[in-house]
C-alpha positions as CSV (number, residue, x, y, z in Angstrom):
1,X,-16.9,16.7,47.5
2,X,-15.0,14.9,45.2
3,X,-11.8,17.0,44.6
4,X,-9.6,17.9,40.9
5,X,-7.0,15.5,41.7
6,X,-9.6,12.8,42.4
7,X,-11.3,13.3,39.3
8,X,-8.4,12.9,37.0
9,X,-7.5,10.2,38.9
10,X,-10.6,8.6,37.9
11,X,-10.5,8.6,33.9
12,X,-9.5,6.0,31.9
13,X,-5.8,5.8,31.2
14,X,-5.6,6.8,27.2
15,X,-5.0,3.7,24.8
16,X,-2.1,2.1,24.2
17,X,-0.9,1.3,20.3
18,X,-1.8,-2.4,21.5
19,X,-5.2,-1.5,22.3
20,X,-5.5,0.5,19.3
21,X,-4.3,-2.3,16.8
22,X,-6.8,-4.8,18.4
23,X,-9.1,-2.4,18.1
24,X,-8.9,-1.5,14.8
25,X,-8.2,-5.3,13.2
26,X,-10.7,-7.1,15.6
27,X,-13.9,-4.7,16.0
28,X,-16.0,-7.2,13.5
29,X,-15.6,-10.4,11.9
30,X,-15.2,-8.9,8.5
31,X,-11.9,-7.1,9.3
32,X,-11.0,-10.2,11.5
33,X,-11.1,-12.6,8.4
34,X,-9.6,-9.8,6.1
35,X,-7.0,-9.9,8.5
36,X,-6.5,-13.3,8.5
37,X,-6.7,-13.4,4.4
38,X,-3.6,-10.6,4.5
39,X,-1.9,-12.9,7.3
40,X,-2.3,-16.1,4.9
41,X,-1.0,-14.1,1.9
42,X,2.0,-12.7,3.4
43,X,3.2,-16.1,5.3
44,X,2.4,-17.6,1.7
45,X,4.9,-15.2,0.3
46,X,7.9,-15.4,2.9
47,X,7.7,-19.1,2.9
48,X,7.7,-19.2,-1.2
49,X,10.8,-21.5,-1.9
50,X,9.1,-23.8,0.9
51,X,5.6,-23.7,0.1
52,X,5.9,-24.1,-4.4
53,X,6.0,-27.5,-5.4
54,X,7.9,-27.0,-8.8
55,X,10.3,-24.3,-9.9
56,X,8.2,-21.5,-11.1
57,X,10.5,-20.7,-13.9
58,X,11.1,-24.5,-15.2
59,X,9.4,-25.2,-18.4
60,X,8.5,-28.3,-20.1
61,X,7.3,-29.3,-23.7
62,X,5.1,-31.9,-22.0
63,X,3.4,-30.5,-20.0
64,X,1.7,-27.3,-21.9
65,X,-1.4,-26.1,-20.6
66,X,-2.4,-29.3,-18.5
67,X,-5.7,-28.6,-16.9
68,X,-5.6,-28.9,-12.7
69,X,-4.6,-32.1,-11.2
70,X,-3.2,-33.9,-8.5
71,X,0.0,-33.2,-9.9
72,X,-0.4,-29.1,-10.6
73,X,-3.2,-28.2,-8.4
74,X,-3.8,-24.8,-11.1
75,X,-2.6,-26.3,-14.0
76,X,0.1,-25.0,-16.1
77,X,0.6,-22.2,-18.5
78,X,1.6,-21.8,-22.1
79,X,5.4,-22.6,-21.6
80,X,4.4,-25.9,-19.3
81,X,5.4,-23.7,-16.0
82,X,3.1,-24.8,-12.9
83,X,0.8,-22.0,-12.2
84,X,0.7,-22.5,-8.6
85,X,4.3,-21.9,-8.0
86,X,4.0,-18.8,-10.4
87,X,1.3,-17.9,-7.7
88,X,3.3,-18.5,-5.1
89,X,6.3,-16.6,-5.9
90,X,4.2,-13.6,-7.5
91,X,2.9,-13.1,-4.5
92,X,6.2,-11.5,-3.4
93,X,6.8,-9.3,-5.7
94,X,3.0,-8.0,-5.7
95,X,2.7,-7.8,-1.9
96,X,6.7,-5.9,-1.4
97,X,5.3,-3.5,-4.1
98,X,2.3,-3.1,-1.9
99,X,3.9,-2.4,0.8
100,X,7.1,-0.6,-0.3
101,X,5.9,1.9,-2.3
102,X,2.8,3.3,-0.5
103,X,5.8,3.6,2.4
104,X,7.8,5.3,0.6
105,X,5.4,7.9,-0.5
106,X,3.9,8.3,2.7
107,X,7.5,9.4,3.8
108,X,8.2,11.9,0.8
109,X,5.0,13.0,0.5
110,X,4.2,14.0,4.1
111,X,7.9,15.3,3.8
112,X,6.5,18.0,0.8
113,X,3.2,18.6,2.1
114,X,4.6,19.7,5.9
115,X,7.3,21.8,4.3
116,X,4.8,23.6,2.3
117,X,2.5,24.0,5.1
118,X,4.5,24.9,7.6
119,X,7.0,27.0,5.7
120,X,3.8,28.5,3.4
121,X,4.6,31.5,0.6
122,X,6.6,30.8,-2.4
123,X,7.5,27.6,-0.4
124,X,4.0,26.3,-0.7
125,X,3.1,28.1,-4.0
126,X,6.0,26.3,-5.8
127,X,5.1,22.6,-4.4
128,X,1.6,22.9,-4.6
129,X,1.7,23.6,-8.1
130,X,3.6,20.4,-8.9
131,X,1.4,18.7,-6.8
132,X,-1.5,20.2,-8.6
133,X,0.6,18.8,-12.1
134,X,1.1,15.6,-10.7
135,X,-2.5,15.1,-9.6
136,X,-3.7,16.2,-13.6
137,X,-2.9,13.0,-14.1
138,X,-4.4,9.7,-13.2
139,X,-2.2,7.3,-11.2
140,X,-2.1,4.6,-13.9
141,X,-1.5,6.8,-16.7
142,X,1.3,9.0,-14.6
143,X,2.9,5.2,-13.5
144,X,2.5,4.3,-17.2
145,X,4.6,7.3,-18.3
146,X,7.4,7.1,-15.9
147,X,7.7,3.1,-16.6
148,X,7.8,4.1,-20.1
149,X,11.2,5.9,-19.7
150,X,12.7,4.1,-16.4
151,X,12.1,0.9,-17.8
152,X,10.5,-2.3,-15.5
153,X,12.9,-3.1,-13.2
154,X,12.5,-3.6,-9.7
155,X,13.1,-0.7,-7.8
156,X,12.3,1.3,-10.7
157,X,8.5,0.3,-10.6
158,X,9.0,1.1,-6.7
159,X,10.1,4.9,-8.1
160,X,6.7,4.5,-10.5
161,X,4.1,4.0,-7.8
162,X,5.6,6.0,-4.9
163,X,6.0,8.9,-7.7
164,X,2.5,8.2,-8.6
165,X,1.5,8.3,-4.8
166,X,3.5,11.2,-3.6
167,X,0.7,13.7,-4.5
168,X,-2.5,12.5,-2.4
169,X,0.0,12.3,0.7
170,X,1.3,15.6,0.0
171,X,-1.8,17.5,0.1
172,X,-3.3,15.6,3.0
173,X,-0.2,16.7,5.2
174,X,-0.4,19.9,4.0
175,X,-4.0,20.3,4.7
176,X,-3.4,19.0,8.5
177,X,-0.1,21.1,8.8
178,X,-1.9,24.6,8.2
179,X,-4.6,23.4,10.7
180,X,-1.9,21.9,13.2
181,X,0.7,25.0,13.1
182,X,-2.2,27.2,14.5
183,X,-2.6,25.4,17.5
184,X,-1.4,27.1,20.7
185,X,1.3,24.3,21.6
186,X,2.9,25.2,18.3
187,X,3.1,29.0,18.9
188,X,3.8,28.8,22.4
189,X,6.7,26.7,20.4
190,X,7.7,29.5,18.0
191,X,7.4,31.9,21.0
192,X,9.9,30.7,22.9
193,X,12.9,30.2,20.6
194,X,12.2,26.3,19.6
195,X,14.1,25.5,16.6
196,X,12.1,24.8,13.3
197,X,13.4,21.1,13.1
198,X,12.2,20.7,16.6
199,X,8.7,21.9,16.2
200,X,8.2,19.9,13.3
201,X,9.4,16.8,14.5
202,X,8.2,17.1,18.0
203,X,4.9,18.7,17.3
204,X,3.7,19.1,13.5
205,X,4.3,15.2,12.3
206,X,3.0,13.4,15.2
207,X,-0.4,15.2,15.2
208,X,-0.8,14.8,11.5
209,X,0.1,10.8,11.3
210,X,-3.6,9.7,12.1
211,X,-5.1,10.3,8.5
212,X,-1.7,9.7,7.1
213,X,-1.7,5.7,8.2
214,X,-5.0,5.5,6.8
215,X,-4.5,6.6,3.8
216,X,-1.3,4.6,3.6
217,X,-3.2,1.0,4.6
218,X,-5.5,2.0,1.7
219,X,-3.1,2.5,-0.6
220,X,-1.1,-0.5,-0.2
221,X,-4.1,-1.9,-2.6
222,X,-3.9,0.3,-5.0
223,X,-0.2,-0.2,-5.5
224,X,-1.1,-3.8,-5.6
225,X,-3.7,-3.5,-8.3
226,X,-1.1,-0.4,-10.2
227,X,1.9,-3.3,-10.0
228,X,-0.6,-5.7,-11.7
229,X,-1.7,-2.9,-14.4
230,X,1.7,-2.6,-15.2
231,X,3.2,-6.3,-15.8
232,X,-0.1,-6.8,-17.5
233,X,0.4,-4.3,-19.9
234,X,4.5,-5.4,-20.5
235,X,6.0,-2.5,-18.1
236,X,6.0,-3.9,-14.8
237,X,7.6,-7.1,-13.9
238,X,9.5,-8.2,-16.6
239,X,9.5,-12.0,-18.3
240,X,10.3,-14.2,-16.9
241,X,9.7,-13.1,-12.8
242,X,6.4,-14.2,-11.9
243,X,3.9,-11.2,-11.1
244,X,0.4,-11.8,-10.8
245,X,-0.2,-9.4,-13.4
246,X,1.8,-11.0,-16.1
247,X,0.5,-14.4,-15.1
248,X,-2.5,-12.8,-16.1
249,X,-1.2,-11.4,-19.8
250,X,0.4,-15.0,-20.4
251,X,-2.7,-16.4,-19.6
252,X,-4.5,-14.6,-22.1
253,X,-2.3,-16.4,-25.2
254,X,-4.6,-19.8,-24.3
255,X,-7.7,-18.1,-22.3
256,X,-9.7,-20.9,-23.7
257,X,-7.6,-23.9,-23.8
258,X,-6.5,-23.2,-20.3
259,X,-7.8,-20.2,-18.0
260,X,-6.8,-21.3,-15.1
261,X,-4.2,-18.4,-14.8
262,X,-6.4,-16.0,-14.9
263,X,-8.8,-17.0,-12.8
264,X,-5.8,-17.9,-10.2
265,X,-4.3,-14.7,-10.1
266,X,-7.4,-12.7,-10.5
267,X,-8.5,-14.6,-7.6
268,X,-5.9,-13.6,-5.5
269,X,-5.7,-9.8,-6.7
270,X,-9.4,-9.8,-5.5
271,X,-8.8,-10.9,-2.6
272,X,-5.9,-9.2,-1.4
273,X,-7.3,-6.0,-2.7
274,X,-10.5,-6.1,-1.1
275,X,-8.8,-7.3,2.6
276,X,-6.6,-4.3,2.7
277,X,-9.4,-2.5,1.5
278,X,-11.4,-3.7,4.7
279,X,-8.7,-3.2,7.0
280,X,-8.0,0.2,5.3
281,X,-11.1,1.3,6.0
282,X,-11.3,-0.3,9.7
283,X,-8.1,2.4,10.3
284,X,-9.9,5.2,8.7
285,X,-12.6,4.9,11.0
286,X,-10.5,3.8,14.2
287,X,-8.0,7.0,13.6
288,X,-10.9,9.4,12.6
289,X,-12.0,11.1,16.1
290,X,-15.5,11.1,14.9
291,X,-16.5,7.9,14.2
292,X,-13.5,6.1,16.7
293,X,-16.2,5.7,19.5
């Protein structure tokens, strides 16, 4: 007869977060080339004074709106700037919004949403009910109305999008906290004398992080396309920083003379979008104990 100790013996050890990143970005070749795609984008960006062949700020009378050539593989815009090296250096500042905001939220967010759970009563009636404000609106037109009064500097469109973000993460740790605090490890916790800091660090965040991380690789997209919204529309990324999105807006002054800016940065907002999208998804599934077979 095979005995208890044997049989435990016998399973699988449980994965490590190795096995579960190369599971998650290598389970099909879609998420494998999205992977790659984000890989390309990001080396792109560190490697920006390296990689642009011109200044992306130096204009020239001469050279206004030059279709593609040898010589400026994109062309150049309405101020004679090579639209490659605008590329190039937007890249930065779309992909460190993309990444440092949805981060950001994540952190407060999960912060609001485990207090209220956890804590619950007038606790969890006052922040859900800013949460519930926040949420009235949509996340363009909430980022649009805090840009309006911070202004577009840097860290302030960070404050935009991680305000605009704050919301979705808050009610998803929320919703996992009430579920998570009535779990017997928890009151077995409380029971015993276990300080409240304690069981929340030791035992409420850990077991909520899963859906957490996915909703943050998905949201790094949207803060990409909210960043691009926003210097398109004058209140992001201010003149004259490259941004993809005000690439964009300056390339609408000469869409027909030369719209090669537009279709170079909307190129790479596609295709940024949809391979975080992909790999957003891929963690989704991976994290979610129903489908993570």
């Amino acid at each position: 007869m095979t005995t208890i100790s044997e049989g435990i013996s016998a399973l699988p050890p449980a994965p490590g977060p190795f096995d579960t990143v190369r599971r998650i970005l290598f389970r099909s070749p879609t998420v494998i080339a999205a992977t790659v795609m984000i890989a390309i984008f990001v080396v792109v960006a560190a490697l920006a004074p390296w990689l642009a062949p011109y200044d992306p700020l130096a204009q020239s009378m001469l050279k206004i709106n030059k279709l593609p050539s040898w010589e400026n593989w994109l062309g150049t815009d309405q101020f004679g700037r090579d639209v490659l090296s605008r590329m190039i250096y937007g890249a930065r500042n779309s992909l460190l919004f993309g990444f440092i905001s949805p981060v950001l939220a994540a952190i407060f967010g999960t912060l609001l949403g485990v207090v209220a759970g956890y804590f619950g009563g007038y606790t969890d009636r006052i922040i859900s009910r800013v949460v519930d404000l926040l949420l009235a609106f949509p996340e363009l037109l909430l980022a649009i109305l805090i840009a309006a009064v911070l202004g577009g500097g840097f860290w302030n469109i960070i404050a935009v999008i991680t305000v605009a973000f704050i919301p979705g993460f808050a009610r998803v740790a929320r919703a996992q906290t009430l579920s998570v605090k009535q779990e017997p490890y928890v009151e077995a916790a409380i029971a015993v004398g276990v300080r409240t800091p304690i069981i929340i660090l030791r035992h409420i965040v850990p077991n909520i992080m899963a859906p957490i991380v996915a909703l943050m690789t998905l949201w790094v997209a949207s803060a990409i396309r909210l960043e691009a919204s926003l210097s398109f529309l004058g209140i992001g990324t201010q003149a004259p920083n490259p941004s993809w999105g005000n690439i964009i807006r300056d390339g609408l002054n000469s869409l027909f003379g030369s719209p090669w800016p537009i279709i170079g940065a909307g190129a790479a907002i596609t295709i940024v979008v949809l391979a975080f999208n992909l790999v957003g998804d891929a963690v989704r599934d991976a994290l979610d104990p129903s489908t993570a077979r």
